[in-house]
N, C-alpha and C positions, 0 to 999 in steps of 0.2 A: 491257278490254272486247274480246270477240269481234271478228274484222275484219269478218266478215260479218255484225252488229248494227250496224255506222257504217252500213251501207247505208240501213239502215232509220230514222235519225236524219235530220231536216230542219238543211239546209244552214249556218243561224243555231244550232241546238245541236252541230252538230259543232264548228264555228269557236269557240263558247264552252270546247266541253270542251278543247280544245287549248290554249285560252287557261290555262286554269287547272292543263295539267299540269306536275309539280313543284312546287303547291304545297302547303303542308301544310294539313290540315283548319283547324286552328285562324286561316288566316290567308285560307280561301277567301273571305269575305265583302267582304274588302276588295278582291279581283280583280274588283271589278264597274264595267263605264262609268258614265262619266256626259252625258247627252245637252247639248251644247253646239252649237245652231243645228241642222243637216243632220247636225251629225259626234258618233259616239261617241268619247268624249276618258277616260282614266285619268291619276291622279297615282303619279307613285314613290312609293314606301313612305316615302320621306326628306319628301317633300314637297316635293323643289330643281326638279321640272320636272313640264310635263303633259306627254303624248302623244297619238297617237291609239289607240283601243284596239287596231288592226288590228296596231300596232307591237307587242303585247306577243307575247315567243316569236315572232317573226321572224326569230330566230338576227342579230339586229342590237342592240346593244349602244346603249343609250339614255339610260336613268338610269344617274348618279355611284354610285348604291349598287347596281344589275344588277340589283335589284326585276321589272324588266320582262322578263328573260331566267331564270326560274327553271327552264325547261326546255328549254332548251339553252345552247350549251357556250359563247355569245356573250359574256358575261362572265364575266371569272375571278375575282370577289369575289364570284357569286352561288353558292345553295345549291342543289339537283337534291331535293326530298320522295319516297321512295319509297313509297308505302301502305303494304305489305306486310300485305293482307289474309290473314289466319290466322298472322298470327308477330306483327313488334313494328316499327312504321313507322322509318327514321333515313335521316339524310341524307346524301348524296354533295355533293363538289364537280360544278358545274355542267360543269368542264371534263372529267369523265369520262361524261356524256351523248354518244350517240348517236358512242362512239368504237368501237364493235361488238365490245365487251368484255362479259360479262357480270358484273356486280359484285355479292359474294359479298353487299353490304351490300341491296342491292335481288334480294331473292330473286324479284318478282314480275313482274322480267322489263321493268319501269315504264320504264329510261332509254335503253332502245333502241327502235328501232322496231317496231312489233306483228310476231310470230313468228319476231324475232330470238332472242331470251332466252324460253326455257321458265317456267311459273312452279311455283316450287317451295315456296312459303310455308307449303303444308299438311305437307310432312315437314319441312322445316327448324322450322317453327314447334313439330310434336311433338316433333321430337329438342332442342329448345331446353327447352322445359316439361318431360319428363324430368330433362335437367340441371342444370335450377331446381329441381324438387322433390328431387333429390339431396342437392343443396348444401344445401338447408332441412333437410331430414332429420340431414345431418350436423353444422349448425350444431346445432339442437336436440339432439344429444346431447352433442354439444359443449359447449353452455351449460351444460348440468344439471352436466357435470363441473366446469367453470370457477366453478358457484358453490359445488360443495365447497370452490375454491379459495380465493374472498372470503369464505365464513365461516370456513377456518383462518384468512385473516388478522384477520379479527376477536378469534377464540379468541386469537391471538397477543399484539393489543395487549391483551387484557386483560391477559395472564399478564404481559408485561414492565411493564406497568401496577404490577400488584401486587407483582412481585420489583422493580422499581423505590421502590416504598414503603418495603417492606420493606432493601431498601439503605442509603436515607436512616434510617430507624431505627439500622438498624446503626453505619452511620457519625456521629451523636451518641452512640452509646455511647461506641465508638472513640473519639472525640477527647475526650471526657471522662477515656476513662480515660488518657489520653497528659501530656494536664494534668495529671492526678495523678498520674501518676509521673515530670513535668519535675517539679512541686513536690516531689517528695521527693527526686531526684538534686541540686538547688538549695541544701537542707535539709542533707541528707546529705554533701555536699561544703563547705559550709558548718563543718560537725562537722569534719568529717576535714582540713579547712585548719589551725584552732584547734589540734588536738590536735598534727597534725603540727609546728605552729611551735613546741608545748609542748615534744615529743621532742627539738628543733635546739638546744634550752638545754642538754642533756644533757651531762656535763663527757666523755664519749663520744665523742659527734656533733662538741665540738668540737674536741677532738685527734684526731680523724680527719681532719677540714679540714685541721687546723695539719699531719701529718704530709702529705696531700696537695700543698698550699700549696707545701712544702718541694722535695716530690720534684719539681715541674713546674718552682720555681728553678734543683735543680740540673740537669735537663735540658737546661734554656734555656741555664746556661752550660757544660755537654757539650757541645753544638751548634756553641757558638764557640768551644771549647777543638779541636775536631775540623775545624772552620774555618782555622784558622788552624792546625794541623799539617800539614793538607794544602799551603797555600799554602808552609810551611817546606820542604816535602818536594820541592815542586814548583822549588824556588829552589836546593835542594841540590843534585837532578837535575840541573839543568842547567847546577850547578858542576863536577859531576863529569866530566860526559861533554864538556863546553868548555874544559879547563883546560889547559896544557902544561907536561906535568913537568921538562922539559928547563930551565924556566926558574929550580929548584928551590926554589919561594915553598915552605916549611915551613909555615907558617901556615894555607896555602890547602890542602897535602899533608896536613896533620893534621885538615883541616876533612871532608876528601873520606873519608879513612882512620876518621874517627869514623863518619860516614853511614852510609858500607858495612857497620861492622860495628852497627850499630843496624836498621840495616832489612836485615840478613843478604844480604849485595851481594855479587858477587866483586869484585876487583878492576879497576878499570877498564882496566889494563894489561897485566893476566896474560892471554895468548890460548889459551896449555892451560889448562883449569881439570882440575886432578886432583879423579877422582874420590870419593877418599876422603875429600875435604876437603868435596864436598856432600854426600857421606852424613852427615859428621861434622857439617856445619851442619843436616843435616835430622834429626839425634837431639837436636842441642840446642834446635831448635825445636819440638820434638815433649815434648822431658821441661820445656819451659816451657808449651807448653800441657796438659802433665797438673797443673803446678803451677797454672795459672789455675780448672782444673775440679777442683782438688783437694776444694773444698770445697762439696757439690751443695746447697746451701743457696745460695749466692750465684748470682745471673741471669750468664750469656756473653755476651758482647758481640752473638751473634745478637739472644738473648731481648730484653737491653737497646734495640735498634736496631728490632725490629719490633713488640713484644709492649707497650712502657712506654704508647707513644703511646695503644693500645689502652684498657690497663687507666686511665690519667689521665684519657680525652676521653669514652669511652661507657658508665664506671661511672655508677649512678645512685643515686647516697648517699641522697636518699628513702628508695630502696624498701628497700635493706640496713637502714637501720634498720628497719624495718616487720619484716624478716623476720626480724631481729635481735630485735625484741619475742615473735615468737613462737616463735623458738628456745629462750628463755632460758624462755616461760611469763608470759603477762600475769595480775595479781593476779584473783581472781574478784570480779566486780564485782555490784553489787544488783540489774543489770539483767539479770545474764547467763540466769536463770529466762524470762526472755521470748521469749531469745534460742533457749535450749535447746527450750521447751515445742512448737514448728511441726514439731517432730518426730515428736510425737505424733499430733497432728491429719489429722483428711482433707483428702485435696488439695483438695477442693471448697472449702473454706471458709478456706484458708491464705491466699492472695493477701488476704482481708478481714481479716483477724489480724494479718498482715505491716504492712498500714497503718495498723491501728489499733496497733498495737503503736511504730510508727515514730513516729507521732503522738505516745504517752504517755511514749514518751523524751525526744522534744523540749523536752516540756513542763517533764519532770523536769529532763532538762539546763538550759534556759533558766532557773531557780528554784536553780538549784545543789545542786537535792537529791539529784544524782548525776550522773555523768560521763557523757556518750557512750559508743558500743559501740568498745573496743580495736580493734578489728578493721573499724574504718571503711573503710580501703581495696578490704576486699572485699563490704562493705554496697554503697560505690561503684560499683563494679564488679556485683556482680548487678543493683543498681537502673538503670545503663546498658544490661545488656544487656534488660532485661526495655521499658526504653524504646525501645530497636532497635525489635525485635521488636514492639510496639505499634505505632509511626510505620511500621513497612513492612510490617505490616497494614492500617492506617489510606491507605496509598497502595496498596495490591492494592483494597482494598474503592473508594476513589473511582473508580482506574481502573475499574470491573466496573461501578461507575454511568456512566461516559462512553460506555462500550460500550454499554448496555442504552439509553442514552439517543440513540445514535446509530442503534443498529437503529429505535427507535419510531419515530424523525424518514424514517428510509428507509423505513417500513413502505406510507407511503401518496403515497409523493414520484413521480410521475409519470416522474421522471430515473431511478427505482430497480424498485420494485416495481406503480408504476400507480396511479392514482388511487382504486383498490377494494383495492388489494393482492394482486390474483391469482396475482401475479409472485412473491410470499413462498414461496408453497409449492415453488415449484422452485428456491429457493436451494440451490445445490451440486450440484443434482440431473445425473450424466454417462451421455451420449447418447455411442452409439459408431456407427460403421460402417466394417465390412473392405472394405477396396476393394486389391486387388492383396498385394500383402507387405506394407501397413501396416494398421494400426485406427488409424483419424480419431476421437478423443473430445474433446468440451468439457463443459465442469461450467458449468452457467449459473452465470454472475456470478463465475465465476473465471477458468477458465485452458480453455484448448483443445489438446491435443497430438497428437503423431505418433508411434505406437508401432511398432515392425517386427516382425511377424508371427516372425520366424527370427534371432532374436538381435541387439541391436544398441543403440544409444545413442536414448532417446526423446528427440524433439526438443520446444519448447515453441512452438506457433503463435502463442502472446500471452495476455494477460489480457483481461477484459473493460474497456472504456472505457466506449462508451455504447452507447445506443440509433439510431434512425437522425438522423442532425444535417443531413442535408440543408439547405440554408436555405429551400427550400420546401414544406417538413414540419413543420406545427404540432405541437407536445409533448402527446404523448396521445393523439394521433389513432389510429384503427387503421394508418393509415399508419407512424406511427413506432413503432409495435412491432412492422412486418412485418420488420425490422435489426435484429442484434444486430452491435457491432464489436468484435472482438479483435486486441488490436495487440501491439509490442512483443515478438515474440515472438525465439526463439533466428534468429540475423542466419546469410543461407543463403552459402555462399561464392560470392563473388563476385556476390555480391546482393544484396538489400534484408533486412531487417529479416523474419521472417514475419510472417503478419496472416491471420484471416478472419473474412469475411461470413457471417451467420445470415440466409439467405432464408426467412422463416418465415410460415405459414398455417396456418388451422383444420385441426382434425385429433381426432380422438378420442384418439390415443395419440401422448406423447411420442417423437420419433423421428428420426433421420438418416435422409433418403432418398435421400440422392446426394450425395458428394463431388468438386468439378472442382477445377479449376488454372486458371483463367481467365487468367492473368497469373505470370510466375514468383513462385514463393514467396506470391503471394496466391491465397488461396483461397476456395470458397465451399461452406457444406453449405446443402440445402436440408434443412426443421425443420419440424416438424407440432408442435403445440401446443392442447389444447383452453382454456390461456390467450386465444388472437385467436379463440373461435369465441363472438360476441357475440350473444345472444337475438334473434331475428324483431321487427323491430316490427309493431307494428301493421297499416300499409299493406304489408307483405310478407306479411303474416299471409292478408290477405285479397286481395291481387292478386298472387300471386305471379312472374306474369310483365309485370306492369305494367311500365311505362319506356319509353325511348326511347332508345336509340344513335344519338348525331352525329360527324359528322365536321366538326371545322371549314376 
């Protein structure tokens, strides 16, 4: 109100309207006396005390709740109402009245005294409504975009929907067919047990044992025939080189004189050794070992000592005879037409041939109206590999359901993609910005790195963890999608671990706005998104600068 309009007001409405400055419209009503005897009297807002009405805005501090100081700075648990006719009315604390500040929140000039504070409600309020209708403008294109987003994620659960069906189909084929060919490797080894134990009868099979048998006897006692030479040798040694000839024991001279000349010695005594006499010891050493290898049929004592062990421990007499069978030529058996015939045939239809085929052998064997296939070992043998090869199928195809069953459960998981799934369509999606010699990129819901413009090792700023986990951020709110966390990232020297913060708001286009360093090795990009630009409701729709700004 004009200063020069108070003039023109009577003495009882000036003293009213002071009474009732700072407080808000909605709570003027209860700023009214109540006549008790001679004296106008009001209650606190709490109801702990009366006063007189002359006391309220006295700049004197009265009521437990400052009720009665709304306009001035007398209580510091009261609130200051600003009007702010032509903007948007909110409140100040009571103690920044009449401290001849002007405060940005009361443009109208309200909490100082008349012609201190200019009022400015009419441009701040335009320039406010401008950046309202901005905001709305860009939310609403915003939306339009973000519900492209929720109907990909709709399109999406269908499709894993139905490649999830179809999975499960698949995978009872698969173990169908895995069963059928455990029962015919069961079957078939079965066969090739019988036949094999048939084979071991073979008057063959067992004088190859017998001569086996033998040669592992006479090893055993090589071993301790080689045992105990050494021990002789070791005893002789240290007859020869301890003895004293002076005392001329002939017995012990002739024992030392044999030694020497069996393991080609010189003499213990001789201190020249002439060399004609080692030359002449090393030709007769030499024309006795051409005698030993005279005859290259017979194994040397190398061959004997490293090779026997070999051939005795990891032959495998099974399988020689098996290969033995078909060196020599197995007789042609009544079956063997069924055997040959898959040669013919297309591959489409051989796998169902093969088993019906394996079946009517069975059958014939089982009735004895003929033998099993000779060649069992390698029926065996492809019917395991072909079993591999199903079961690590059969485990690619479950896996590929765990996966498609893990994406549908994140599709609408509020911790992942959002209660609409908005969030789907930007999986992997990487946001960059150059800032100085590096490019800042993160691929939502993976990984965020640090690349260097001019050659150099990219570092890794972290993967993604969660959303914002604040403990005073409910899950789903718009709040907790304005955070994105990336942690774990490549550990900086002499520092922490990298990490950073997704500061993110509506936005028309996905985008990096600005990379900081808030803190060593943590960092922060700020993130536009028309994911968080959520539809107008209704009361925005139609007030759109409705509301109220408090300070408490």
């Amino acid at each position: 109100m004009h200063p020069c309009l108070l003039l023109l007001l009577p003495l009882q409405a000036l003293a009213s309207t002071e009474r009732l400055r700072g407080v808000p419209t909605e709570l003027a009503a209860r700023y009214s006396p109540s006549r008790t005897g001679s004296k106008d009297v009001w209650s606190c807002l709490d109801g702990s005390k009366t006063i007189e009405w002359s006391a309220v805005n006295d700049d004197f501090c009265d009521c437990p709740d400052g009720s009665d100081e709304p306009g001035t700075g007398a209580c510091p648990n009261s609130r200051f109402y600003c009007v702010n006719e032509g903007h948007i009315g909110s409140f100040i604390s009571s103690t920044r009245v009449n401290d001849g500040l002007c405060e940005p929140e009361c443009c109208d000039g309200s909490d100082e005294a008349p012609g201190v504070c200019k009022n400015i409600c009419n441009e701040v309020g335009e320039a406010y409504r401008e950046r309202v209708k901005a905001e709305h403008k860009l939310r609403k294109t915003g939306s339009k975009i973000r519900s492209t987003y929720t109907a990909f994620a709709q399109k999406e659960k269908k499709r894993i929907e139905q490649e999830l069906a179809e999975t499960e189909q698949e995978i009872v084929v698969r173990e169908k067919e895995v069963a059928r060919l455990k029962d015919l490797v069961e079957r078939t080894e079965s066969l090739s047990a019988a036949a094999l134990e048939a084979r071991r009868e073979s008057p063959l099979y067992q004088s190859l044992i017998t001569h086996v048998t033998a040669l592992k006897s006479l090893r055993r006692e090589y071993e301790k025939h080689l045992e105990r030479e050494k021990a002789l040798g070791d005893i002789l040694d240290n007859l020869r080189t301890g003895y004293n000839p002076n005392y001329q024991d002939m017995a012990v001279l002739e024992a030392v004189r044999g030694w020497e000349a069996l393991a080609g010695l010189p003499h213990i005594n001789d201190v020249a050794k002439d060399d004609s006499a080692v030359e002449e010891g090393s030709d007769d050493q030499s024309s006795q070992q051409e005698e030993e290898t005279a005859d290259d049929d017979l194994w040397t004592a190398s061959e004997l000592e490293y090779q026997l062990d070999e051939l005795l421990e990891d032959s495998d007499y099974d399988s020689l005879l098996i290969e033995h069978d078909k060196h020599v030529g197995a007789p042609a058996s009544p079956t063997s037409i069924l055997y040959n015939l898959s040669a013919y045939l297309p591959d489409a239809i051989i796998p169902q041939f093969e088993a019906l085929r394996d079946q009517v052998i069975f059958v014939l064997a089982a009735f004895g109206l003929t033998k099993a296939s000779t060649d069992t070992s390698a029926d065996v043998s492809r019917l395991q590999k072909s079993l591999s090869d199903a079961e690590h199928s059969l485990g690619l195809t479950r896996k590929e359901r765990e996966e498609k069953e893990k994406e549908l459960n994140r599709l609408f998981d509020p911790e992942w993609y959002g209660s609409e799934g908005e969030w789907k369509k930007l999986d992997g999606t990487c946001l960059d910005k150059e800032v100085g010699d590096y490019i800042y990129e993160v691929c939502l819901f993976d990984e965020a790195r640090q690349k260097p413009t001019k050659g150099g090792s990219t570092f890794s700023l972290g993967r993604f963890e969660s959303w914002n986990n604040a403990v005073d951020i409910e899950q789903g709110s718009p709040e907790y999608y304005s955070r994105q966390r990336y942690t774990r990232g490549a550990k900086c020297w002499n520092g922490p671990q990298r990490s950073v913060t997704l500061v993110m708001s509506c936005g028309t286009e996905n985008a990096v706005l600005s990379v900081s360093e808030p803190e060593k090795c943590e960092y922060e990009f700020k993130v536009t998104s028309p994911a968080l630009c959520l539809p107008l409701s209704t009361a925005e729709q139609r007030r759109p600068s409705a509301g109220k700004k408090e300070e408490l």
